[in-house]
C-alpha positions in Angstrom: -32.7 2.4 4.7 -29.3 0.8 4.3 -26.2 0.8 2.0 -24.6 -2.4 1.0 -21.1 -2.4 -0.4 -20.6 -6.1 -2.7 -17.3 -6.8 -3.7 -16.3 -7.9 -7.3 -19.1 -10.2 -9.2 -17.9 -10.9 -12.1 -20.5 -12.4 -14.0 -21.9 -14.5 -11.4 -25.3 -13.7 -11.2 -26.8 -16.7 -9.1 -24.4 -16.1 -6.0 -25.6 -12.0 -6.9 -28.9 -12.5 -6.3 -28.3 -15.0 -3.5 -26.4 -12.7 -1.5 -29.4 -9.6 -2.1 -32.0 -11.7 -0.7 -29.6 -12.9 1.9 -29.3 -9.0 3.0 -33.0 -8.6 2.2 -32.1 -6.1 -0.2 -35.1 -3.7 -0.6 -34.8 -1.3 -3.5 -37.4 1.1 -2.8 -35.2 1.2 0.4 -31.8 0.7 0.1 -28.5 0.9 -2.2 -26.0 -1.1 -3.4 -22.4 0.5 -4.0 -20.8 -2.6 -6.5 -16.6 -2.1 -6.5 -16.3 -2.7 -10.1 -15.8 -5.8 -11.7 -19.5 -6.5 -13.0 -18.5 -9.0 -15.4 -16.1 -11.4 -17.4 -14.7 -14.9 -16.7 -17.9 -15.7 -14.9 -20.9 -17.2 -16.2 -23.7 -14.5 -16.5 -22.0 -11.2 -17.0 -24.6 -10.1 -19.4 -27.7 -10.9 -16.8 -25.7 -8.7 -14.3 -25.2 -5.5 -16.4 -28.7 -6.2 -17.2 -29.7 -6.3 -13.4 -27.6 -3.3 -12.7 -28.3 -1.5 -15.1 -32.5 -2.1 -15.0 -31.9 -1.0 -10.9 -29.5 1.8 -11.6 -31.3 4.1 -10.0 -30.5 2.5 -6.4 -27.1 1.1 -7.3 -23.6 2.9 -7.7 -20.9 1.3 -9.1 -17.1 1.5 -10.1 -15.4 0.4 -13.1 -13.2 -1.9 -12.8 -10.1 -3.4 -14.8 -12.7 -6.2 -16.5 -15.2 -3.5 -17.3 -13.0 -1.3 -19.1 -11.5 -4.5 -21.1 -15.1 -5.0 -22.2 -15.9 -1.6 -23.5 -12.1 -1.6 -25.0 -12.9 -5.1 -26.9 -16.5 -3.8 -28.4 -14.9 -0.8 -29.8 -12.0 -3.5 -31.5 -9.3 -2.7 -29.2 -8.9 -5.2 -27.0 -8.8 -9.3 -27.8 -11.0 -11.5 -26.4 -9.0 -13.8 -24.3 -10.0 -17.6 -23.8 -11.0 -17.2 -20.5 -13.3 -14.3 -21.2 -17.2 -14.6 -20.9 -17.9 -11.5 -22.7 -19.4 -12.9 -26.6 -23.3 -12.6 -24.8 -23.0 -8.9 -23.9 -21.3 -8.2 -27.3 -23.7 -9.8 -29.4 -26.7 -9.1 -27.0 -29.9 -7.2 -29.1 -29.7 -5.0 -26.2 -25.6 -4.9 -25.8 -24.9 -1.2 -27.1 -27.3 0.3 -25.0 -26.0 -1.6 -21.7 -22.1 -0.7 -23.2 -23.0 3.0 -23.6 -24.7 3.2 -20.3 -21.4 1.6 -18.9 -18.8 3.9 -20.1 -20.5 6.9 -18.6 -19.9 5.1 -15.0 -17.3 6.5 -12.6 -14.3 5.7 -11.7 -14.6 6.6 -7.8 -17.1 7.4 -6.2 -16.9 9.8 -2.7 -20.4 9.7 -0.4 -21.2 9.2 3.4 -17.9 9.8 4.6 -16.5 6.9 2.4 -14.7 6.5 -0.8 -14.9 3.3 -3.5 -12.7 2.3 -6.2 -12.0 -0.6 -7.7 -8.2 -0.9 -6.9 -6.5 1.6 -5.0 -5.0 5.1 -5.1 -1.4 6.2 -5.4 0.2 7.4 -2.3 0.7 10.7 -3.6 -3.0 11.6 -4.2 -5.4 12.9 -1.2 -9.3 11.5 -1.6 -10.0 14.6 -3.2 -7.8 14.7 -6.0 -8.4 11.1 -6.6 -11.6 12.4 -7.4 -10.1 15.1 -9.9 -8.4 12.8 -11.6 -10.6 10.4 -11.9 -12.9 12.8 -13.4 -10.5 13.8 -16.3 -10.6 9.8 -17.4 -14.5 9.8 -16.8 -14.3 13.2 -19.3 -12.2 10.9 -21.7 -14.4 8.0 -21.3 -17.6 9.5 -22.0 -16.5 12.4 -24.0 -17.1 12.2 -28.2 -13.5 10.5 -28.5 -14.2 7.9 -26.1 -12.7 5.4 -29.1 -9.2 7.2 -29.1 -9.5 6.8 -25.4 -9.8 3.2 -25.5 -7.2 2.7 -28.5 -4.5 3.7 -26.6 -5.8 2.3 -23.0 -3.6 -0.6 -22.9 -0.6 -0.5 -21.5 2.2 -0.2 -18.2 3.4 2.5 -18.4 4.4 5.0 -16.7 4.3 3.2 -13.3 5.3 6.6 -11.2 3.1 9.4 -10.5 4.1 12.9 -11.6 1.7 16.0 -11.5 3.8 17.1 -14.9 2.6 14.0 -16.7 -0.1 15.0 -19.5 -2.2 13.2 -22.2 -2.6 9.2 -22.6 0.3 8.8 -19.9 -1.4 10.6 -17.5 -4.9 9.2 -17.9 -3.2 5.6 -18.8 -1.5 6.2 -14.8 -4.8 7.0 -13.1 -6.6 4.2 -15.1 -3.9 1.6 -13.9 -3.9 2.5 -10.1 -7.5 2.7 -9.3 -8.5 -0.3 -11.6 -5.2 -2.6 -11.3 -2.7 -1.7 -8.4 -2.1 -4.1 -5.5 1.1 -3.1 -4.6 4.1 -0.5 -4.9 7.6 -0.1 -4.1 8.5 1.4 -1.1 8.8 4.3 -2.4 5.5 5.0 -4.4 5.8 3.3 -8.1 3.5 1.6 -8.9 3.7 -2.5 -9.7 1.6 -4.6 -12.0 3.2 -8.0 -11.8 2.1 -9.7 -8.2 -1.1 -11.1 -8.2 -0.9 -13.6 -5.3 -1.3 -13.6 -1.4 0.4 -10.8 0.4 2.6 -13.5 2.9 4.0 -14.0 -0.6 5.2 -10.9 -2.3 8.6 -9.7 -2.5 10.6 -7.9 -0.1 10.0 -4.6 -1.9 6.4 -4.3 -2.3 4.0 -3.7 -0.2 0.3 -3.0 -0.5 -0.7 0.2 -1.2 -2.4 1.2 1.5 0.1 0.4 3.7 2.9 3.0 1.6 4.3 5.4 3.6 2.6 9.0 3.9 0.5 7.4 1.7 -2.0 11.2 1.4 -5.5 9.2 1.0 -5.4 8.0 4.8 -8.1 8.4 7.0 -11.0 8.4 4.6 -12.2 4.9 4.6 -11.8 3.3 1.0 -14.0 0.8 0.0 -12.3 -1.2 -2.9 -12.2 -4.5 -4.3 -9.7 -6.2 -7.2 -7.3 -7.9 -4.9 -8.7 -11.8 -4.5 -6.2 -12.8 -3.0 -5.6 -10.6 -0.3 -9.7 -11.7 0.9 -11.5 -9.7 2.9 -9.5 -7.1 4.6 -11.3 -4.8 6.9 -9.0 -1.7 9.0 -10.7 1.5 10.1 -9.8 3.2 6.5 -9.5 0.4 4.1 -12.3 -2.2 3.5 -11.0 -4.6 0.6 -14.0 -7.0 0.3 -13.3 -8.9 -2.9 -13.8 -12.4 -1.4 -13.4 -14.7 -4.4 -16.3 -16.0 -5.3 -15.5 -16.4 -9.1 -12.7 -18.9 -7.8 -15.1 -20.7 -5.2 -14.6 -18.3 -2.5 -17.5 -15.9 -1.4 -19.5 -12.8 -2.3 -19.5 -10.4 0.6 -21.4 -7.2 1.6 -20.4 -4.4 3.9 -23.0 -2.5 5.6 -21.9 1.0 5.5 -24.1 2.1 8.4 -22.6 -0.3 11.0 -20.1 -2.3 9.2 -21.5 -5.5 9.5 -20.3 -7.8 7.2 -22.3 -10.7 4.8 -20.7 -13.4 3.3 -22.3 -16.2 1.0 -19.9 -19.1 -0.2 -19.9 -19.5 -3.8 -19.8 -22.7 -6.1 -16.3 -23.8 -7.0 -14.5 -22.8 -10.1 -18.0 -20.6 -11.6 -15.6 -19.3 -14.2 -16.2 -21.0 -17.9 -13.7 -23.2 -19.4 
């Protein structure tokens, strides 16, 4: 029995399935823990919900800033952007079923002595009330007003954390950092803007897991979102989106022993 943590797939099913018999995925054995992430701008996001969702018994998974973007646009809130792959889920026979099943999905996850989330986690919050907070959005989410939920899901603000903060801002927050973050200031607010290599940010970010006191540390976090950054392994942090919508790779962690699994991926898989 093992646990495989993939990083972000994005609709590319081939280099998915590659990378499970790679790994020798067995599951009446094993699990997969998937960051978030499961679909758009590749070329099969609708064969991967379908996978994960026909093997969700052995799978756990994240949502991640692309996942929520899909539920958003069903429900006529979001725009479909030209680099989106999303018109096959959305017009599937089977899409509302796979869409519902979707939006009951966490937002972290805490098992084995390891955490996941797609993104990251403000300094201010320890593991465990991530975990709280994450469960009032998943309340929201999957709750009967899911749809005024997703109306008002858009935005950047606020970009600093404040226990006072209540409603749309508040959930809007804890949606943003643990589906979207890469860095902060130095001291704790939160930046949406840089999206590139970390030799290249500016003089007053840096990543969030490196922000001082930053209350989360210790528990290793599995998380995924940040491309560019590659895969980036410490004893508490192990970022393993590897790229391989943009020609990179698709990686798995082994949570038992850490061993990682890397499978190069076709250039440039996304759809013109």
């Amino acid at each position: 029995m093992a646990t495989y943590a993939i990083g972000d797939i994005q609709g590319c099913f081939g280099p998915f399935q590659q990378l499970l018999r790679q790994i020798e995925f067995n599951p009446g054995r094993d699990t997969l823990w998937l960051t978030g992430d499961l679909v758009n701008r590749g070329p099969e996001s609708l064969e991967v919900l379908r996978w994960v969702f026909r093997h969700s018994d052995k799978v756990q998974i994240v949502l991640g800033n692309h996942d929520l973007h899909l539920l958003a646009v069903a429900e006529g809130f979001g725009k479909v952007r030209s680099d989106d792959t999303l018109l096959d889920i959305l017009n599937a026979s089977d899409g509302k079923l796979l869409l519902d099943w979707l939006r009951c999905q966490p937002l972290m996850i805490e098992q084995q002595g390891f955490a996941m989330v797609h993104a990251g986690l403000m300094p201010e919050w320890t593991v465990d009330r991530a975990m709280g907070l994450a469960e009032e959005v998943e309340d929201s989410l999957s709750g009967p007003r899911y749809r005024e939920f997703l109306s008002r899901l858009y935005g950047n603000k606020p970009t600093r954390w404040s226990d006072e903060l209540k409603g749309m801002d508040r959930l809007r927050l804890v949606v943003n950092a643990m589906t979207r973050m890469r860095l902060v200031t130095r001291d704790g607010e939160l930046d949406l803007a840089f999206k590139g290599e970390l030799d290249k940010a500016p003089a007053n970010l840096l990543p969030w897991f490196d922000a001082p006191g930053r209350r989360s540390a210790g528990t290793p976090i599995i998380c995924g979102h940040w491309s560019a950054l590659g895969l980036y392994v410490t004893e508490d942090i192990l970022s393993i989106d590897t790229g391989c919508l943009w020609g990179g790779s698709l990686t798995a962690l082994r949570l038992e022993d850490r061993q990682v699994f890397s499978l190069p991926c076709p250039a440039e898989q996304a759809l013109s």
